[in-house]
DRENMAR-877186 format. One line per field, with one value per residue: residue number from 1; x, y, z of N, C-alpha, C in turn; residue in three letters. Coordinates in nm, 4 decimals, m for minus. Layout:
BEGIN
n	[NUM / ...]
n_x	[X / ...]
n_y	[Y / ...]
n_z	[Z / ...]
ca_x	[X / ...]
ca_y	[Y / ...]
ca_z	[Z / ...]
c_x	[X / ...]
c_y	[Y / ...]
c_z	[Z / ...]
res	[ALA / ...]
END
This chain:
BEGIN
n	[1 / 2 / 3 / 4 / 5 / 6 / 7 / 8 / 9 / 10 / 11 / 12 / 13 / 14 / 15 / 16 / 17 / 18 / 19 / 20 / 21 / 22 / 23 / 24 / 25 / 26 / 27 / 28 / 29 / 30 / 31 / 32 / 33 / 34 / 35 / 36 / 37 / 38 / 39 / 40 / 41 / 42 / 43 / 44 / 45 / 46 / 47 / 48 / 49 / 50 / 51 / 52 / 53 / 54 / 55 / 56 / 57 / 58 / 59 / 60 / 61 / 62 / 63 / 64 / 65 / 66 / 67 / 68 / 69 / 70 / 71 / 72 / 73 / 74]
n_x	[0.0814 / 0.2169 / 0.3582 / 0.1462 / 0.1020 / 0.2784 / 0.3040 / 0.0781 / m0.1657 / m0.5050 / m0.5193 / m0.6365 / m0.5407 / m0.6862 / m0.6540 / m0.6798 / m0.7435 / m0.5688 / m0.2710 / m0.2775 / m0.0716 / 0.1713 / 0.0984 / 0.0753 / 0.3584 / 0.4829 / 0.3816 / 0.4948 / 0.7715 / 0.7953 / 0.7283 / 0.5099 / 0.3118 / 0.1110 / m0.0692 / m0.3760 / m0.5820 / m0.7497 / m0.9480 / m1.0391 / m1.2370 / m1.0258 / m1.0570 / m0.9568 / m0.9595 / m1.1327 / m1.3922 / m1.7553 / m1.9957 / m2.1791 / m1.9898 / m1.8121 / m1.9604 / m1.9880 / m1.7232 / m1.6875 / m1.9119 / m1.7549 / m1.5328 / m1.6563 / m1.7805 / m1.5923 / m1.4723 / m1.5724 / m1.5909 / m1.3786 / m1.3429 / m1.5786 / m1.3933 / m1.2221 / m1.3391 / m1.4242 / m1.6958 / m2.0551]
n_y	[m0.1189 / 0.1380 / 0.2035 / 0.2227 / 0.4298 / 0.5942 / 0.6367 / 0.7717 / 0.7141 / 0.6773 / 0.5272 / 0.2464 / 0.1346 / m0.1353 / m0.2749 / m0.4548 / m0.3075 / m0.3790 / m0.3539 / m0.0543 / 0.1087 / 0.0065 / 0.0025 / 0.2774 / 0.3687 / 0.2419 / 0.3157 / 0.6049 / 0.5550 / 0.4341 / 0.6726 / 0.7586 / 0.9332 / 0.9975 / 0.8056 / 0.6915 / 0.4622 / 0.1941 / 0.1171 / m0.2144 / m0.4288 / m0.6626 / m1.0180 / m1.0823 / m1.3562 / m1.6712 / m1.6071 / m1.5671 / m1.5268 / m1.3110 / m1.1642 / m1.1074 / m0.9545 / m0.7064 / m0.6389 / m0.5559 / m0.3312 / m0.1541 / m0.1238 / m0.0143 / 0.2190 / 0.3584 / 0.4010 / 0.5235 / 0.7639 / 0.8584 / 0.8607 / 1.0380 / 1.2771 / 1.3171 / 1.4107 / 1.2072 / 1.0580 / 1.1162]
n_z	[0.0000 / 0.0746 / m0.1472 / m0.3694 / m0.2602 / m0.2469 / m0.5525 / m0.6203 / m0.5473 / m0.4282 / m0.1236 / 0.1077 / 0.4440 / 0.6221 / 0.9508 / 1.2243 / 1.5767 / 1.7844 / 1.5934 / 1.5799 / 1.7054 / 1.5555 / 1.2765 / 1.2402 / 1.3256 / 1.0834 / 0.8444 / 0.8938 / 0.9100 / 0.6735 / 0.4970 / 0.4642 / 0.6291 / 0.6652 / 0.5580 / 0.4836 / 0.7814 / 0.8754 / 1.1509 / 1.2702 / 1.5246 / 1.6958 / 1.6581 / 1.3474 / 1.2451 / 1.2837 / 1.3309 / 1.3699 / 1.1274 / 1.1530 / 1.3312 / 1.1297 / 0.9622 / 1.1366 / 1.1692 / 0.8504 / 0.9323 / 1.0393 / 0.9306 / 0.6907 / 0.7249 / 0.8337 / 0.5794 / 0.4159 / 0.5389 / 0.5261 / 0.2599 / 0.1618 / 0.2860 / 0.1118 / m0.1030 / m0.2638 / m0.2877 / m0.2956]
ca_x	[0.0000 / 0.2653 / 0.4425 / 0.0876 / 0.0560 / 0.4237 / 0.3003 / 0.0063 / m0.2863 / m0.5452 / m0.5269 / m0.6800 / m0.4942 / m0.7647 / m0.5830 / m0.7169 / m0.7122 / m0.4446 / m0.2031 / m0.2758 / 0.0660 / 0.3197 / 0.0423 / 0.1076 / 0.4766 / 0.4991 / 0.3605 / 0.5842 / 0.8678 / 0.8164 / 0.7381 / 0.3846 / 0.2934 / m0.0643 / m0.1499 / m0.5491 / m0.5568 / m0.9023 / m0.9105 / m1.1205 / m1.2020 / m0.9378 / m0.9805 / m1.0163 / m0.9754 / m1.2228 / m1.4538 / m1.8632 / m2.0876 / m2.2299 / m1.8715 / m1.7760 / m2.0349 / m1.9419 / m1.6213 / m1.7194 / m1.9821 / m1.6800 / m1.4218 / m1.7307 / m1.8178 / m1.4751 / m1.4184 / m1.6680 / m1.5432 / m1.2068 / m1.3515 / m1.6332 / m1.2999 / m1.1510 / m1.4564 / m1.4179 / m1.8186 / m2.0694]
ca_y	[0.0000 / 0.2339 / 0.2005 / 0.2788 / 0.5204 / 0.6805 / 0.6325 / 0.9145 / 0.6110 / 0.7090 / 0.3300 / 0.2679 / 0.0073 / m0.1880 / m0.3408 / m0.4755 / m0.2716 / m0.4113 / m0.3082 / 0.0750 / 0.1620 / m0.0635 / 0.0374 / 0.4296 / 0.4108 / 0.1807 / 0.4240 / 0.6755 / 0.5162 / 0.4052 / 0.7818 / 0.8084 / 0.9230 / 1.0597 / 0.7241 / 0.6290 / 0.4017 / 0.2552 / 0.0139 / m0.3007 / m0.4978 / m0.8302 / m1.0584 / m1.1249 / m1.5104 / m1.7498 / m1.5551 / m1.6194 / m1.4459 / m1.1819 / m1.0908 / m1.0439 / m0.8336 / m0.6038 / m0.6120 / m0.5102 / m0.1984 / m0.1030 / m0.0823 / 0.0829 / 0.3811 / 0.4505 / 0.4216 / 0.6463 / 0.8968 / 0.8900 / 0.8930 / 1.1796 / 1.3997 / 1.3337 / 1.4327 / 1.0925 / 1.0154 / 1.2502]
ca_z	[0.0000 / 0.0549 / m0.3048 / m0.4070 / m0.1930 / m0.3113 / m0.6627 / m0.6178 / m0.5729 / m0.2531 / m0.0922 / 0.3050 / 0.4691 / 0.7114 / 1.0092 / 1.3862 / 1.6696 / 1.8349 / 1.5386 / 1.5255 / 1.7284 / 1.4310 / 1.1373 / 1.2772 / 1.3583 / 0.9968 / 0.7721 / 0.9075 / 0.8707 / 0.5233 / 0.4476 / 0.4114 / 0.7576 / 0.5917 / 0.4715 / 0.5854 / 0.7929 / 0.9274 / 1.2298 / 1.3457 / 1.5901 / 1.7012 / 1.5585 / 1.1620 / 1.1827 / 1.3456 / 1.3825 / 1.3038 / 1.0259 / 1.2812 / 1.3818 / 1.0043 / 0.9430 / 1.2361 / 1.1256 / 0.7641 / 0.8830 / 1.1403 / 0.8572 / 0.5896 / 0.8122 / 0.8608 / 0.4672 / 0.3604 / 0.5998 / 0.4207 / 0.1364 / 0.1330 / 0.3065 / m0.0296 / m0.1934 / m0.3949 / m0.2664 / m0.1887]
c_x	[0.0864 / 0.2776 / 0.3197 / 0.0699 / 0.1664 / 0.3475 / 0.1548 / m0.1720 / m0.3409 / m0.5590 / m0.5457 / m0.6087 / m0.6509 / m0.7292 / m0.6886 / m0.6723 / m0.6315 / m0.3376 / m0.2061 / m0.1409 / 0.1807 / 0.2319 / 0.0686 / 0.2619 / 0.5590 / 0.4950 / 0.4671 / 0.6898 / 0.9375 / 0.7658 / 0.5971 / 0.3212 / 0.1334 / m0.1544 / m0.3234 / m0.5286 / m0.7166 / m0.8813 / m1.0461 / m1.1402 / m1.0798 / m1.0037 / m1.0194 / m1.0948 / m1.0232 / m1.3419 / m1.6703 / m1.9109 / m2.1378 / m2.0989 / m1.8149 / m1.7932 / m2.0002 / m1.8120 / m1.6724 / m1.7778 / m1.8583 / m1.5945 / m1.5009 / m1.7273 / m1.6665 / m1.4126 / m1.4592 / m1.6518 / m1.3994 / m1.2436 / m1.4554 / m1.5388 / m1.2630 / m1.2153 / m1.4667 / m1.5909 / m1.9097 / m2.1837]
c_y	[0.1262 / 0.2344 / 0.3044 / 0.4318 / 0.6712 / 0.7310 / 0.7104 / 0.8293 / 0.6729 / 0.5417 / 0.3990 / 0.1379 / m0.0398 / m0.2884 / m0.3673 / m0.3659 / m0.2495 / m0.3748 / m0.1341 / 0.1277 / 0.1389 / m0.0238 / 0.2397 / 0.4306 / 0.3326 / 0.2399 / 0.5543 / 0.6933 / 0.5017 / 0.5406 / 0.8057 / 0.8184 / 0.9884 / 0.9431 / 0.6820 / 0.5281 / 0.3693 / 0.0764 / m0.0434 / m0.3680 / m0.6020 / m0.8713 / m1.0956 / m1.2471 / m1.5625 / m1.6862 / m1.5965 / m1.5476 / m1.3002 / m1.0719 / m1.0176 / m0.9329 / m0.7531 / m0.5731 / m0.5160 / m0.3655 / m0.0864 / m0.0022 / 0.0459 / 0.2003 / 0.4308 / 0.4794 / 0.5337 / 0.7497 / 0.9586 / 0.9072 / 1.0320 / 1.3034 / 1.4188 / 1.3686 / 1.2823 / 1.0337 / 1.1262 / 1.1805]
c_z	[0.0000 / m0.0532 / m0.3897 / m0.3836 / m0.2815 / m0.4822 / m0.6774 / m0.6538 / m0.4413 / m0.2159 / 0.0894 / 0.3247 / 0.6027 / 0.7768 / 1.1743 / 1.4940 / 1.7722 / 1.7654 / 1.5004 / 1.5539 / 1.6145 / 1.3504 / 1.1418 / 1.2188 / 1.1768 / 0.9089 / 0.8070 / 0.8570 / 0.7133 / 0.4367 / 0.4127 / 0.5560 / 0.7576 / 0.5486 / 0.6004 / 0.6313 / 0.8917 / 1.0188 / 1.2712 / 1.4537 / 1.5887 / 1.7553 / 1.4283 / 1.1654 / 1.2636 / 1.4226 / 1.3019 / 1.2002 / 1.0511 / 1.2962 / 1.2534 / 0.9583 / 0.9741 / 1.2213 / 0.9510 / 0.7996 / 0.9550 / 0.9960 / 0.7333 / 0.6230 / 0.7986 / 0.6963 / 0.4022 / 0.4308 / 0.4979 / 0.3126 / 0.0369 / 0.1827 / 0.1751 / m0.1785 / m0.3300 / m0.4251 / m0.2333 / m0.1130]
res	[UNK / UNK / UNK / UNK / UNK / UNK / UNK / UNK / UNK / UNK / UNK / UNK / UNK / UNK / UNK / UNK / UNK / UNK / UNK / UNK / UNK / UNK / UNK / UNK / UNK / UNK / UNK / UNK / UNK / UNK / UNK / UNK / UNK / UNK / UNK / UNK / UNK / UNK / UNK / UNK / UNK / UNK / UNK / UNK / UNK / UNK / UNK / UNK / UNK / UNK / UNK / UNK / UNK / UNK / UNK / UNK / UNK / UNK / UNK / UNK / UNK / UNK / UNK / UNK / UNK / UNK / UNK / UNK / UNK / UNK / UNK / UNK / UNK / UNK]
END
């Protein structure tokens, strides 16, 4: 996502909750300290149908925020 990111693409990375500190201090590092970054519950894997979901409207809401800032939606 960075590379994209470098290469003048808008990209959201969508990571767990538990990774916001290394998905922060990661982006930084690798020079895109602007990149979106939109966080879920933990955890992804083994989780039921219900939980998916809630994972899914968690990560939506927060997409469509990023994405009506960027006027890409209205």
């Amino acid at each position: 996502m960075v590379q994209l990111r470098k290469r003048g693409l808008f990209t959201i990375v969508i990571c767990s909750a538990p990774f916001e500190s290394l998905a922060t201090n990661q982006a930084r590092i690798l020079g895109v300290p602007d990149l979106p970054l939109v966080f879920v519950d933990h955890p992804f894997a083994g989780i039921d149908l219900p939980e998916v979901r809630e994972r899914a409207r968690q990560a939506g809401d927060q997409i469509m925020r990023l994405l009506a800032a960027r006027k890409v939606v209205s």
